[in-house]
N, C-alpha and C positions, 0 to 999 in steps of 0.2 A: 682482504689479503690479496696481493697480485699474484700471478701464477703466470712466469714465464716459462717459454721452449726453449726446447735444446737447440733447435735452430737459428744459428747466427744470425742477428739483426732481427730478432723480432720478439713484440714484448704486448703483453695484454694483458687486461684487469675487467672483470666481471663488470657491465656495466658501460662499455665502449670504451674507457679511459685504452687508448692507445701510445706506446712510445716509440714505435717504429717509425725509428729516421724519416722513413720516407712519407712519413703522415705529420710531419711540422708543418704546419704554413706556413707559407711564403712572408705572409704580414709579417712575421718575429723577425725574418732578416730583411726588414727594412729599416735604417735609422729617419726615426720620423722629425727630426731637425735637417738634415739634407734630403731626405726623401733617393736616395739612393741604399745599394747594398751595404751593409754595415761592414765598414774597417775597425779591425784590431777592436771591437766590440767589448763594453765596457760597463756593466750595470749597476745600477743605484739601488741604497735597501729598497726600495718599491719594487724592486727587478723589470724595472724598464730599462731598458739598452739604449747604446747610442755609440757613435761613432769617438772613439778617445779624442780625435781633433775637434769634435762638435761638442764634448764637452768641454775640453781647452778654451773654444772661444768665448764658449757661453758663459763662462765661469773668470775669464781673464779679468773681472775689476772684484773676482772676488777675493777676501785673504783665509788663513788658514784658521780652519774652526766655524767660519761665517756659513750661516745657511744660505741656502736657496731654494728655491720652490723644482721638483722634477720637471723635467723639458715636455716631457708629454703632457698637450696641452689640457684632456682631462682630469689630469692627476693633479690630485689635492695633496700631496706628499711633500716632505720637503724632506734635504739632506745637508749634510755639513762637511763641507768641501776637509778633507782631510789633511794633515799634515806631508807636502810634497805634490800638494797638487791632484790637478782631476786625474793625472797618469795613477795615481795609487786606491784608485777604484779599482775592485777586482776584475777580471778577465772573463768572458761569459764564454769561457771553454765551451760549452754545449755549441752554443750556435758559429760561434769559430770554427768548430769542427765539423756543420754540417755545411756552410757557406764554402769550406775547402773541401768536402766531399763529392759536392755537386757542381763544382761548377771548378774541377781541377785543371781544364783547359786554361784559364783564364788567370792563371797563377804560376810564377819559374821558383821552381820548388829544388832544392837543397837535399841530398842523400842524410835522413835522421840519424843514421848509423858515426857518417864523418862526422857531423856536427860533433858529436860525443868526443872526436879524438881532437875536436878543433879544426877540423881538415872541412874544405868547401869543395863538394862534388856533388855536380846536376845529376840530378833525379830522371833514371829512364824509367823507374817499375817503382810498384807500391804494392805491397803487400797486403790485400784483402783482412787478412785476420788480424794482423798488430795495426794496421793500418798506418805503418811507416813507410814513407816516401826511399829507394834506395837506387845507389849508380848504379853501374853496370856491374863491377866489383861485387859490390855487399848483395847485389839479386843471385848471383852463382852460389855464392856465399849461404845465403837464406834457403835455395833449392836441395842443400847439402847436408846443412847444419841436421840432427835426429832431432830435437824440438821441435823446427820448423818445416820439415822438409815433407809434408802435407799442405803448409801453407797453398792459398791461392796465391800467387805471386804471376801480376801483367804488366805489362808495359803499358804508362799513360796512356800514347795513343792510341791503345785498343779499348779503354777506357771508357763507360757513359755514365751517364749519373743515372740510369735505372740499372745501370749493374753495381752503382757505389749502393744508393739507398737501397738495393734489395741483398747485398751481401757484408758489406761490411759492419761490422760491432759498433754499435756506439757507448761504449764504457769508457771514456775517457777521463787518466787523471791530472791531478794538479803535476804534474812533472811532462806526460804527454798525452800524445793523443791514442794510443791503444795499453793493453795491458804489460808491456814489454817494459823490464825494468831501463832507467835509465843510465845505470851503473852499470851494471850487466844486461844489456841487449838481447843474448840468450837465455835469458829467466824472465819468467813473468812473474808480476807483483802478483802476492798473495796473502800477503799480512801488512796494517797497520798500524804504526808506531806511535801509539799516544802521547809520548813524552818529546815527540819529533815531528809530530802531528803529520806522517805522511809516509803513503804508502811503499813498501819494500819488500823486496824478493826475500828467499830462504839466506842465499850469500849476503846479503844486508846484511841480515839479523845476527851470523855468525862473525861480520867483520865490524859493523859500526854500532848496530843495535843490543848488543850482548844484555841480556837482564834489566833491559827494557820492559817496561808495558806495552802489551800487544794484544792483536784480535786479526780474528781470519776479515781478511776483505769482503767475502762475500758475507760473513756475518752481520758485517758492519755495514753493508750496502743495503740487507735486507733491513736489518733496524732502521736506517734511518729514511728507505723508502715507505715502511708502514708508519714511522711519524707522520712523513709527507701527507701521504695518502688516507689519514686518521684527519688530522686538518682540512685535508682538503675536502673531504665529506662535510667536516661541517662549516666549513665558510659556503659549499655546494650548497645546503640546507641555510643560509643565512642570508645567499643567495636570493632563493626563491621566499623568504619573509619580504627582503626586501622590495623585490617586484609585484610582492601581493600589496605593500603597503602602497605600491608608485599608482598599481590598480585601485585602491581605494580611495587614494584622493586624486583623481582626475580633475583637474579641469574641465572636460568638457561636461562632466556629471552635473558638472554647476551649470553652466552653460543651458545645458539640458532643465534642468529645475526650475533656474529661472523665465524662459521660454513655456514651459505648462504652466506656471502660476498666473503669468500676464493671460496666457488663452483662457487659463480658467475667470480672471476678473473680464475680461472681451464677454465672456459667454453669457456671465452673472450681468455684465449692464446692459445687455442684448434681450436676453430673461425678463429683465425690471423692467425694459421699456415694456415688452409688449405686455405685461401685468397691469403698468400703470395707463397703459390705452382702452385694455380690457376692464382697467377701475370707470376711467371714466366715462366711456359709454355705457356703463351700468348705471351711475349718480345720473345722468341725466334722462336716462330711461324712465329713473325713479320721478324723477320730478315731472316729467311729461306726463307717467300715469297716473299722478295723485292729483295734476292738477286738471286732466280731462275727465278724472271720475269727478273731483267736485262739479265742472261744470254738466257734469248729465246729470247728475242729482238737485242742481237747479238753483242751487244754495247762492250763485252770486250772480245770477242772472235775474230770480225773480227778487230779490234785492234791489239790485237796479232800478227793475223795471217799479218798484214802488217808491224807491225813491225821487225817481223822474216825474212818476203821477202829481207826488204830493207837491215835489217843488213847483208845478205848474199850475195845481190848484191854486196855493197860497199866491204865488205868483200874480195870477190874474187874478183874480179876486181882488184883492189887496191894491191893483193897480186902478181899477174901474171902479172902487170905492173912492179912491182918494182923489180920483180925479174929479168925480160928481162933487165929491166934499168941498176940493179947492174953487172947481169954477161950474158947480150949475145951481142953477134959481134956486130961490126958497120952493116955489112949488112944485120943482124935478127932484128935490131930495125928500119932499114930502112925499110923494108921489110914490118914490123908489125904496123907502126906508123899509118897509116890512119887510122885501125882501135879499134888501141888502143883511137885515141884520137876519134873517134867517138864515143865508148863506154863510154869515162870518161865524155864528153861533156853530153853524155844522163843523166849519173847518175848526172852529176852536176843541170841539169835542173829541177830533180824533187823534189820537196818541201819535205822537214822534216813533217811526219803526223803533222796534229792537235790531239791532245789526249782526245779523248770523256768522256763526263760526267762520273764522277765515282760515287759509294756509300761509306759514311764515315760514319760508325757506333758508334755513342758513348752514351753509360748509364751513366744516370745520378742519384745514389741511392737518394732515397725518404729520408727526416729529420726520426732521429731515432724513430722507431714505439714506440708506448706508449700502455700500456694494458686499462689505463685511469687513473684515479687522486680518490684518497680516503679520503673522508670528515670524519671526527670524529667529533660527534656533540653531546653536554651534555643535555640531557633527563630535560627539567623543570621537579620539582615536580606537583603531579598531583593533591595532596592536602594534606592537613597535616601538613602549619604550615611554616613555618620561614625554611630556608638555613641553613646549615652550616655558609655561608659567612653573612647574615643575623646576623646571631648569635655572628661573630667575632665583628663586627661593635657595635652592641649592649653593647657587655662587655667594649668596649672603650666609651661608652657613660657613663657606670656610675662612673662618677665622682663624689667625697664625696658632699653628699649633696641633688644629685638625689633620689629621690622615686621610691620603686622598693615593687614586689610581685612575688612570689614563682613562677617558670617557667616549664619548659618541663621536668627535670630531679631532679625533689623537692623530697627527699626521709625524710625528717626532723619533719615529726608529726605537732603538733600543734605552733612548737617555733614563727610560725608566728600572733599565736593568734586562738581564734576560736571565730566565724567565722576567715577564713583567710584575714588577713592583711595588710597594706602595711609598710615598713618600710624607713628609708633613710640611704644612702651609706658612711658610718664612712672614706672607708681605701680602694684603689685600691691596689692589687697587684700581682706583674709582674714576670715571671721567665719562662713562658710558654714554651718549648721543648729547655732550656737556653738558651731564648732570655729575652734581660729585658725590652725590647719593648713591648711584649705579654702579655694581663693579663691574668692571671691564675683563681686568686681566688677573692671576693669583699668579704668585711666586713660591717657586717649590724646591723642597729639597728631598730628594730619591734616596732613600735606606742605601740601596745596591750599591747604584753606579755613583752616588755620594755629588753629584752634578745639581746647581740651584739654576733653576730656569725660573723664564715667565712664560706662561701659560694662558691661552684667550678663554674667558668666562664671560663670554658676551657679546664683546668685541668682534664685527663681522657679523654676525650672528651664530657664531660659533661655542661649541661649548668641549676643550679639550681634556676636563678633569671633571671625576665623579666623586663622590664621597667614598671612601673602604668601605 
């Protein structure tokens, strides 16, 4: 609930929400299509402003009913240029009234009072409290009057915009710019006329309003600031979901993920090598020891050495027999025989070694090494609302005749009614990345405001309808 003071121009709500004139930024009176101060200032349902000629231009190949997307270039909004033109967008009174507060040098200003009788008389004073521009006349006038004659009332040029933003009211209504009726000058509006939609003094209500529906102003100021202010807490609150989801899926988190996984397989084949250095100066270790212990144990040396013996017995033997045999006398072989044949007799008696245990070395390589296996796994959402795939499913359910309201990507104003509504599905259709499988777009008719649109269910990658 806000909780304003009694002191003129200033307005506060628990929580810093500030409305003191003099706490606007500067940003709101900029028209961001010329990039200058905002004329005759003119805002779209999005309540983005802009200068009424910047939307004339923008707008000149558009016709009447046609949309267009809002001019501020973040803004995913669009609007529908209304009958008569961009001039029949409303008038963003608020910031018209502070652009003329602060910077009233810069403007040839009109006595508010004449205007009323049709009469054109320059403006030398302005009245702090009604904050009406007045001549010379109507300021004598205003010092006199018992209504007003407390007012602050100065003269432009004594004027600064830290004496506009720190004294004057900013309540200004659809008729003007302070609470000063415009029928009667000397009464201020205090009652709202329902059936006339707009605010009037007590002599109103006794001359044009008679047994009218009515309500105090400030009742109706208070109501419809705690709507504002009820909403505004929780788009505040939907706000900040929203910036937790923008935190949870970063980019550069990925970024980050995939950088430790490669460090981690760097580490893992850095690891392997020196495991597989350390395998194999062990295997060979092994074999250098097994095969220095056979040879101290003697097992293939004295082998050797008797098989060298015997081949050189037989050897000779066998060579200086058969040479006596081929070429010497009858009486050198008789001569030699006893002991030729006792030597072959010897050789023939001793046995062919046995051949001792040997070592048989053979490696057997290990199945090809792996550095390990890599899972790629899809992140659930962590809140915020329906899937992509969620969403595909969705647009195949509305089939003509389903009930459906405004979804995740609704940029359409009121078409759905106000309050928002629900409508039912006229017309599916399909053409999605030219598949005709895929729907694109649904076609809707609104209960309320009785309007048949088309609607993107894909299209873009947007999805502007949910099921009721």
């Amino acid at each position: 609930m806000a909780t304003y003071s009694a002191k003129a121009g200033t307005a506060s709500r628990a929580g810093g929400y500030v409305t003191d004139i003099g706490n606007v930024t500067d940003k709101l009176l900029i028209c961001s299509v010329c990039k200058e101060k905002l004329k005759e200032p003119k805002f779209l349902p999005c309540l983005h402003t802009f200068c009424a000629q910047c939307l004339l231009d923008k707008t000149a190949d558009k016709g009447e009913g046609e949309r267009f997307l809002c001019l501020e270039k973040e803004c995913k909004a669009d609007a529908i240029l209304p009958p008569g033109g961009a001039m029949e967008f409303p008038d963003n009174l608020f910031l018209a009234n502070i652009i003329q507060s602060r910077h009233p040098s810069e403007m040839d200003h009109l006595c508010d009072f004449c205007k009323h009788q049709e009469k054109e008389e320059p403006a030398v004073a302005r009245c702090l409290q009604c904050r009406e521009f007045l001549c010379a006349d109507c300021a004598d006038m205003h010092n006199q009057t018992s209504l007003t004659i407390s007012h602050d009332v100065r003269a432009l040029n004594n004027l600064s915009s830290a004496t506009i933003q720190g004294n004057i009211l900013h309540n200004g209504t659809s008729h003007n710019r302070g609470d000063a009726c415009i029928i009667h000058p000397d009464q201020t509006v205090q009652f709202y006329c329902y059936q006339c939609k707009s605010p009037v003094c007590e002599n109103c209500l006794e001359e044009d309003h008679n047994g009218h529906k009515k309500i105090k102003l400030q009742s109706l100021v208070q109501q419809y600031r705690g709507q504002a202010l009820t909403l505004v807490g929780k788009l505040q609150n939907k706000l900040v979901d929203i910036q937790q989801l923008s935190m949870s899926y970063d980019t550069r988190l990925a970024a980050r993920n995939i950088d430790q996984v490669k460090a981690q397989i760097q580490e893992t084949k850095l690891s392997m090598f020196k495991t597989l250095e350390d395998e194999e100066r062990r295997l060979i270790a092994e074999i250098d020891k097994a095969f220095k212990l056979n040879e101290r144990q003697g097992k293939g040396t004295s082998f050797q050495k008797a098989i060298q013996g015997r081949e050189y017995d037989l050897r000779s033997s066998t060579e200086i027999t058969g040479a006596v045999l081929d070429h010497g006398s009858n009486t050198e072989l008789v001569y030699m025989q006893p002991s030729i044949k006792a030597r072959l007799e010897a050789l023939d008696r001793v046995p062919i070694p046995i051949i001792p245990q040997q070592l048989s070395f053979h490696f057997n390589p290990a199945p090809k090494p792996l550095l390990g296996t890599l899972q790629v796994e899809t992140l659930k959402p962590k809140q915020g609302g329906k899937t992509q795939k969620q969403y595909e499913e969705m647009a195949k359910k509305m089939v003509p005749g389903t009930k459906v309201k405004r979804g995740r990507d609704w940029r359409y104003g009121n078409e759905d009614g106000d309050p928002p509504g629900q409508g039912k599905v006229v017309d599916q259709l399909f053409g999605l990345n030219g598949q005709d499988t895929e729907v694109s777009h649904i076609k809707v008719k609104w209960d309320k405001s009785g309007r048949t649109e088309k609607y993107r269910m894909g299209a873009d990658g947007c999805y502007d309808l949910q099921l009721a």
